[in-house]
Backbone atoms as SQL, in Angstrom:
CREATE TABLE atoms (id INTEGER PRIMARY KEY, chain TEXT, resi INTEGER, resn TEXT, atom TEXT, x REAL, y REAL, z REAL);
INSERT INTO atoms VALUES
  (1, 'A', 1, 'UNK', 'N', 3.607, -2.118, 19.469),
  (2, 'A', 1, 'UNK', 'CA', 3.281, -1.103, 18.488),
  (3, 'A', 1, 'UNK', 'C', 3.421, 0.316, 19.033),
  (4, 'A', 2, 'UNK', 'N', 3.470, 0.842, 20.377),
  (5, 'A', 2, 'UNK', 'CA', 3.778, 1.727, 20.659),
  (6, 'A', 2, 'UNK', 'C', 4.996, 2.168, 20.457),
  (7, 'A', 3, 'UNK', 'N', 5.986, 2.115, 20.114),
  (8, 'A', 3, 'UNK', 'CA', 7.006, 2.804, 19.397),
  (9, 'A', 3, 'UNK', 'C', 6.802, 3.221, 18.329),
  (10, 'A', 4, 'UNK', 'N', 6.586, 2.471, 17.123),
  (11, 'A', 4, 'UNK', 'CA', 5.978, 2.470, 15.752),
  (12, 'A', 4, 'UNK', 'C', 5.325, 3.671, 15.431),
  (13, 'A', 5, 'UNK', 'N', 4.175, 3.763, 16.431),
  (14, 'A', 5, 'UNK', 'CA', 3.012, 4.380, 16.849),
  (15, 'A', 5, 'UNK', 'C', 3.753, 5.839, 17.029),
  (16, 'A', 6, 'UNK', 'N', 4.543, 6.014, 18.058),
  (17, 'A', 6, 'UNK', 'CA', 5.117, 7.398, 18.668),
  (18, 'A', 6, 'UNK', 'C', 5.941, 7.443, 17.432),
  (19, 'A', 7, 'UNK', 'N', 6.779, 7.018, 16.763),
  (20, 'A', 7, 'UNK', 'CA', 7.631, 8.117, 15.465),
  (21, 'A', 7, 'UNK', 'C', 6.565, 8.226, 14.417),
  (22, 'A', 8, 'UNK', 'N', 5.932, 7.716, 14.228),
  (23, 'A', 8, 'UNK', 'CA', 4.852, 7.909, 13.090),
  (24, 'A', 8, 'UNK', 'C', 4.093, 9.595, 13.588),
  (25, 'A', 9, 'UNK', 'N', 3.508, 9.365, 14.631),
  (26, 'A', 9, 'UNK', 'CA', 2.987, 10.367, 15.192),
  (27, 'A', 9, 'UNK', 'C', 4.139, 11.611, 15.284),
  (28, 'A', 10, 'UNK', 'N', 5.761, 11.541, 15.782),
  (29, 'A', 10, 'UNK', 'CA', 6.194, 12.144, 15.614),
  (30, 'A', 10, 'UNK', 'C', 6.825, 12.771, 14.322),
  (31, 'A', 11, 'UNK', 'N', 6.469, 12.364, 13.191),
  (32, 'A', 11, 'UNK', 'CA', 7.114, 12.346, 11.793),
  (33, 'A', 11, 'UNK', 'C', 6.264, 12.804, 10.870),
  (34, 'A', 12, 'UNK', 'N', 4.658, 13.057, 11.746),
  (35, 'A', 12, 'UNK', 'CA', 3.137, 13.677, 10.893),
  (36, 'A', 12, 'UNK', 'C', 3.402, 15.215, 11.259),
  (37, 'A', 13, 'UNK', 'N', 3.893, 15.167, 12.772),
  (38, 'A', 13, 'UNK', 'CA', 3.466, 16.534, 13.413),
  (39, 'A', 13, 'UNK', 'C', 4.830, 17.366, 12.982),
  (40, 'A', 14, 'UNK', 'N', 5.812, 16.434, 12.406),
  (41, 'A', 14, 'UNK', 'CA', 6.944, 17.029, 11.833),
  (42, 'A', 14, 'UNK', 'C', 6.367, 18.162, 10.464),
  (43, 'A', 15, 'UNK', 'N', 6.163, 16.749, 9.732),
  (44, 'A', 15, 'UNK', 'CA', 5.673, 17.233, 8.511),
  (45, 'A', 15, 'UNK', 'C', 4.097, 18.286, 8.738),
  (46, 'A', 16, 'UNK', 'N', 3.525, 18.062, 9.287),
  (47, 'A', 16, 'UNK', 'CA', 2.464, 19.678, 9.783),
  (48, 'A', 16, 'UNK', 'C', 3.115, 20.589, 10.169),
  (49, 'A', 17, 'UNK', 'N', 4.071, 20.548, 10.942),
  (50, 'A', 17, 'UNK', 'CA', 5.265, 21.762, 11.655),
  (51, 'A', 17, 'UNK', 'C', 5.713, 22.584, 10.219),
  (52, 'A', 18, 'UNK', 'N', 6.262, 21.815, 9.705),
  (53, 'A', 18, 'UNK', 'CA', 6.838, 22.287, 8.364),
  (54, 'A', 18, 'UNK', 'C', 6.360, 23.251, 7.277),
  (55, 'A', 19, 'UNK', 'N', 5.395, 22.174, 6.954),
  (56, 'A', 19, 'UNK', 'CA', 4.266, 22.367, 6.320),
  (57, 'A', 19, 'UNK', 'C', 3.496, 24.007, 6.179),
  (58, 'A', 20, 'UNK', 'N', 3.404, 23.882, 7.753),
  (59, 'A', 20, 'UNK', 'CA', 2.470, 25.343, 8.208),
  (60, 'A', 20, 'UNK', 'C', 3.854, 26.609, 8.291),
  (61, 'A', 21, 'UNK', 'N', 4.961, 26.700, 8.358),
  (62, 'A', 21, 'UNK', 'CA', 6.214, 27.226, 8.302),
  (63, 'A', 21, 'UNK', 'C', 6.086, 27.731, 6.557),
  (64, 'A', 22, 'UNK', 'N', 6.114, 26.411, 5.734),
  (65, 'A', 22, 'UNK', 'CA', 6.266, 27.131, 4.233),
  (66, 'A', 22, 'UNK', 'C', 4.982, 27.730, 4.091),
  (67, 'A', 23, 'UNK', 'N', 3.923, 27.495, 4.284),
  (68, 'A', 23, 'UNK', 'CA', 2.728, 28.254, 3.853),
  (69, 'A', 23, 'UNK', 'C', 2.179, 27.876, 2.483),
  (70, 'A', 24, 'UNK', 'N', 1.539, 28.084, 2.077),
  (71, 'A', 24, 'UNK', 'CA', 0.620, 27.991, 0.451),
  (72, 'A', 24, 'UNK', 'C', -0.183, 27.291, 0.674),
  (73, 'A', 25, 'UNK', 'N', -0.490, 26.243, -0.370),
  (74, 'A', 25, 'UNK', 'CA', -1.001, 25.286, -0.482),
  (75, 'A', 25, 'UNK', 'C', -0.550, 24.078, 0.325),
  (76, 'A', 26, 'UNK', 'N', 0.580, 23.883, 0.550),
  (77, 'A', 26, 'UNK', 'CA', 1.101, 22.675, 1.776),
  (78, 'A', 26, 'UNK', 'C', 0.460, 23.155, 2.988),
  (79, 'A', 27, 'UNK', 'N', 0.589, 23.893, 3.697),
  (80, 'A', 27, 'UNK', 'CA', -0.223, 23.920, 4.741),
  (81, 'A', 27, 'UNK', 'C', -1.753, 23.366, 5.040),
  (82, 'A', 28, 'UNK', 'N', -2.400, 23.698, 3.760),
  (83, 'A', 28, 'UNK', 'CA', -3.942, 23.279, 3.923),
  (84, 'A', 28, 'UNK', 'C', -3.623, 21.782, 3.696),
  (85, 'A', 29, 'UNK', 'N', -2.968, 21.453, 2.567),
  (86, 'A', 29, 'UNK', 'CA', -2.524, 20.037, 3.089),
  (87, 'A', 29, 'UNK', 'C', -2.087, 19.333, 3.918),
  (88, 'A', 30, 'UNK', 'N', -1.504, 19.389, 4.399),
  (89, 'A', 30, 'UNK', 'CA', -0.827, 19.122, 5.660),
  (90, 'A', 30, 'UNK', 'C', -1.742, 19.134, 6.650),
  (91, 'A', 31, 'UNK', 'N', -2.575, 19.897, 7.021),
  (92, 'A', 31, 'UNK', 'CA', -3.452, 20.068, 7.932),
  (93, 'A', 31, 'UNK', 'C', -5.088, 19.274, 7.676),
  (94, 'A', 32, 'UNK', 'N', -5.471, 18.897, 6.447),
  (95, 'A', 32, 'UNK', 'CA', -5.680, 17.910, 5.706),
  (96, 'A', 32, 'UNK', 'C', -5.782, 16.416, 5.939),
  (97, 'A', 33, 'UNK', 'N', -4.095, 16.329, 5.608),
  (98, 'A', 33, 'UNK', 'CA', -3.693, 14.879, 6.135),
  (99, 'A', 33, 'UNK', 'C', -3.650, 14.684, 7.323),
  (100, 'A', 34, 'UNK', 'N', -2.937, 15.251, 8.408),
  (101, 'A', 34, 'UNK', 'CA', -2.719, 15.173, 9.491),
  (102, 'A', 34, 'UNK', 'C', -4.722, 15.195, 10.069),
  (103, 'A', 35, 'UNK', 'N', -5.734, 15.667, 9.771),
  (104, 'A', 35, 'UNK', 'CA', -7.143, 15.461, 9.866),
  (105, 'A', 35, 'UNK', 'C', -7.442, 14.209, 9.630),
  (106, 'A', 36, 'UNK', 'N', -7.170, 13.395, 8.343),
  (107, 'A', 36, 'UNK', 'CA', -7.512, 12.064, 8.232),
  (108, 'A', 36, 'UNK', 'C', -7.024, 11.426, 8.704),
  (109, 'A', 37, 'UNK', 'N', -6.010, 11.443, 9.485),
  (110, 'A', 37, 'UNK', 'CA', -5.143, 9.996, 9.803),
  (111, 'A', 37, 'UNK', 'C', -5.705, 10.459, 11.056),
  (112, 'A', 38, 'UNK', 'N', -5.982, 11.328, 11.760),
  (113, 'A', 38, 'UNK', 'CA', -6.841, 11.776, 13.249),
  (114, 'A', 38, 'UNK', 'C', -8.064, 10.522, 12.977),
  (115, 'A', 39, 'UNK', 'N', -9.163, 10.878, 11.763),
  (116, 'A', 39, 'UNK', 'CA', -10.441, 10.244, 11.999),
  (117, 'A', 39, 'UNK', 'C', -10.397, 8.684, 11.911),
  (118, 'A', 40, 'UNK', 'N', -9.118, 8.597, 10.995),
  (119, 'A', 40, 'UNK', 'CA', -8.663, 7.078, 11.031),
  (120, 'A', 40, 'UNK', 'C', -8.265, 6.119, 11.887),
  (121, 'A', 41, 'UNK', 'N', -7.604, 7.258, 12.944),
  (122, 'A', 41, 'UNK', 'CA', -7.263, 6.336, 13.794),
  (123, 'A', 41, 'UNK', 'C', -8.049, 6.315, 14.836),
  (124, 'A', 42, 'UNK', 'N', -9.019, 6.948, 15.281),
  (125, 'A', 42, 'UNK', 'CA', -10.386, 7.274, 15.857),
  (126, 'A', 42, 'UNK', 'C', -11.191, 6.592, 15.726),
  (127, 'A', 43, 'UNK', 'N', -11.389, 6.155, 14.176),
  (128, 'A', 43, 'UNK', 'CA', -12.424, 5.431, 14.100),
  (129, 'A', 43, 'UNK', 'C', -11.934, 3.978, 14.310),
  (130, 'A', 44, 'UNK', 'N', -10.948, 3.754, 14.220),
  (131, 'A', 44, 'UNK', 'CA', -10.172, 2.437, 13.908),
  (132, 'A', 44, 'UNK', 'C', -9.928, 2.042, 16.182),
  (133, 'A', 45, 'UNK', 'N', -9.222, 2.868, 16.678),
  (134, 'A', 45, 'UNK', 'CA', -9.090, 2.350, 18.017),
  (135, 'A', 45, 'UNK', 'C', -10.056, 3.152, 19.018),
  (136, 'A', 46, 'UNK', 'N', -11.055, 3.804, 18.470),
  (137, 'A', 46, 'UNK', 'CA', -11.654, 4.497, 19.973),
  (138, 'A', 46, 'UNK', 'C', -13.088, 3.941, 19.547),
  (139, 'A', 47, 'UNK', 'N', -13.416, 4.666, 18.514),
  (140, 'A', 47, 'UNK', 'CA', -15.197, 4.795, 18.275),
  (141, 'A', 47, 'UNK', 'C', -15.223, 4.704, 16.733),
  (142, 'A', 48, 'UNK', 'N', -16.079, 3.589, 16.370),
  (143, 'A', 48, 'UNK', 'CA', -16.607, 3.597, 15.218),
  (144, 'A', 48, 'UNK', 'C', -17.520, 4.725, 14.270),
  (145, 'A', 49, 'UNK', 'N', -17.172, 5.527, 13.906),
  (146, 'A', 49, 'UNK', 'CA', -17.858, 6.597, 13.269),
  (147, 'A', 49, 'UNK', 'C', -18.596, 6.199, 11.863),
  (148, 'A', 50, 'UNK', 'N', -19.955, 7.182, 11.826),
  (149, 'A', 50, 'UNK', 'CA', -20.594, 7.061, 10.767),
  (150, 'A', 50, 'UNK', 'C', -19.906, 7.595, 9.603),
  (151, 'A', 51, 'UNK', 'N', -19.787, 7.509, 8.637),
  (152, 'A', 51, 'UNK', 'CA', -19.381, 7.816, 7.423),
  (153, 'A', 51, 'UNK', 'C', -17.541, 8.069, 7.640),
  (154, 'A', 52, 'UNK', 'N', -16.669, 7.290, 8.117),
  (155, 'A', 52, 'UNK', 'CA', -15.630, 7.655, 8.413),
  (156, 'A', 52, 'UNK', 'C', -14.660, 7.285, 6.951),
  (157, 'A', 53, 'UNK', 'N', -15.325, 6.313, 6.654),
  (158, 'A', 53, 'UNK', 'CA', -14.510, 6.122, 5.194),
  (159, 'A', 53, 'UNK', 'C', -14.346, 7.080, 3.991),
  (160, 'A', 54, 'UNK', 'N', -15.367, 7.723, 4.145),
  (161, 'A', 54, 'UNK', 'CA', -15.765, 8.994, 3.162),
  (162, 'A', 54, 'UNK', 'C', -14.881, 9.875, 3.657),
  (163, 'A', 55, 'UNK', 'N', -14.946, 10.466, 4.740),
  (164, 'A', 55, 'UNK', 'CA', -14.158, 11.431, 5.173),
  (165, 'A', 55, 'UNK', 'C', -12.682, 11.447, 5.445),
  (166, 'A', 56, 'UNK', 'N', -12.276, 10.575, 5.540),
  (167, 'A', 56, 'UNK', 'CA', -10.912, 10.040, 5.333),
  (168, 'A', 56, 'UNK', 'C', -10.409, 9.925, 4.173),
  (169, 'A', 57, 'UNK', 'N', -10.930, 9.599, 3.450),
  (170, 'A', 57, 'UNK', 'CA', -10.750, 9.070, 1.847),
  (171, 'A', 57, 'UNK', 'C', -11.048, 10.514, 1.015),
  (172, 'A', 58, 'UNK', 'N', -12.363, 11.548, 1.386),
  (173, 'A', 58, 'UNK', 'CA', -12.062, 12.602, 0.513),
  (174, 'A', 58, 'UNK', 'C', -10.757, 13.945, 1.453),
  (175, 'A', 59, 'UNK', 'N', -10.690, 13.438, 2.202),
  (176, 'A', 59, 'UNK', 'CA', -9.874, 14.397, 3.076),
  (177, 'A', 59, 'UNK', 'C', -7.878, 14.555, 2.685),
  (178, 'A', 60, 'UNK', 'N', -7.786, 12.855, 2.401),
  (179, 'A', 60, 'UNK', 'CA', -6.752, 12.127, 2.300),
  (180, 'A', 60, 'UNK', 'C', -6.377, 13.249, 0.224),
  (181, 'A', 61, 'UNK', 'N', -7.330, 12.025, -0.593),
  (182, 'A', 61, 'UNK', 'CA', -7.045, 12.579, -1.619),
  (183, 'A', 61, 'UNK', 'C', -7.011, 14.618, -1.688),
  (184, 'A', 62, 'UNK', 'N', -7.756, 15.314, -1.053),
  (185, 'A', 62, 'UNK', 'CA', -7.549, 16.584, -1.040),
  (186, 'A', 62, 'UNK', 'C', -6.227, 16.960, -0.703),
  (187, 'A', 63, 'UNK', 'N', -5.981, 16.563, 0.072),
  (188, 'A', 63, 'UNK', 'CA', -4.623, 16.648, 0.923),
  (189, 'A', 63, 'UNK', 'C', -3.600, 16.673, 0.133),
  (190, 'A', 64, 'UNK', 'N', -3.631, 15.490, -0.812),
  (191, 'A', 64, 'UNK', 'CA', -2.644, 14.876, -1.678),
  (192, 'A', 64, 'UNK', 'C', -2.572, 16.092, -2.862),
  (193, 'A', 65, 'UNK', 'N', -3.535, 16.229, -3.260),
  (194, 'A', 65, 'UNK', 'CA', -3.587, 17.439, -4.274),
  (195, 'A', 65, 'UNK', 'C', -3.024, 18.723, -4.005),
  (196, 'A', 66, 'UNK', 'N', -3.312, 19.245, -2.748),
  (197, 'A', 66, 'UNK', 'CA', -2.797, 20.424, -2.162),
  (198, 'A', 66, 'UNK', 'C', -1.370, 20.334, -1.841),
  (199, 'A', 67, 'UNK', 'N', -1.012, 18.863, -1.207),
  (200, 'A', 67, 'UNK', 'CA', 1.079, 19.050, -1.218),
  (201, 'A', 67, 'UNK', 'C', 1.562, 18.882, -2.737),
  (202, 'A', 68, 'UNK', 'N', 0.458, 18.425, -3.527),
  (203, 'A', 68, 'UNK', 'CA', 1.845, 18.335, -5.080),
  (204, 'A', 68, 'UNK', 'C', 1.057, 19.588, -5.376),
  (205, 'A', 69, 'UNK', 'N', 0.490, 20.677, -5.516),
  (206, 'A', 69, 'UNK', 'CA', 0.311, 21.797, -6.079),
  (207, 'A', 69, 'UNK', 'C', 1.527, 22.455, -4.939);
């Protein structure tokens, strides 16, 4: 899974690169998403966090709202 792992990771920080380049509303998104898939995968391979589902899940949908605006 470490390959998988490294273009995924390289293909988020793409799309944040970008993202923060056009400016508006994609940026806060972008920065957003690229936040949840951080706590996700945090909570998922390092440390179990309290309320991680919440925060992922309202972080995720925000995110989503801010790249289609």
């Amino acid at each position: 899974m470490v390959l998988p792992v490294m273009a995924y990771g390289l293909i988020l920080n793409s799309m944040l690169w970008r993202s923060l380049v056009w400016g508006g509303s994609a940026s806060w998104g972008a920065v957003l998403f690229t936040f949840s898939d951080g706590v996700l995968a945090w909570d998922t391979f390092v440390y179990s966090l309290p309320f991680a589902r919440l925060v992922t899940m309202s972080t995720y949908y925000a995110a989503q709202l801010l790249l289609i605006l």
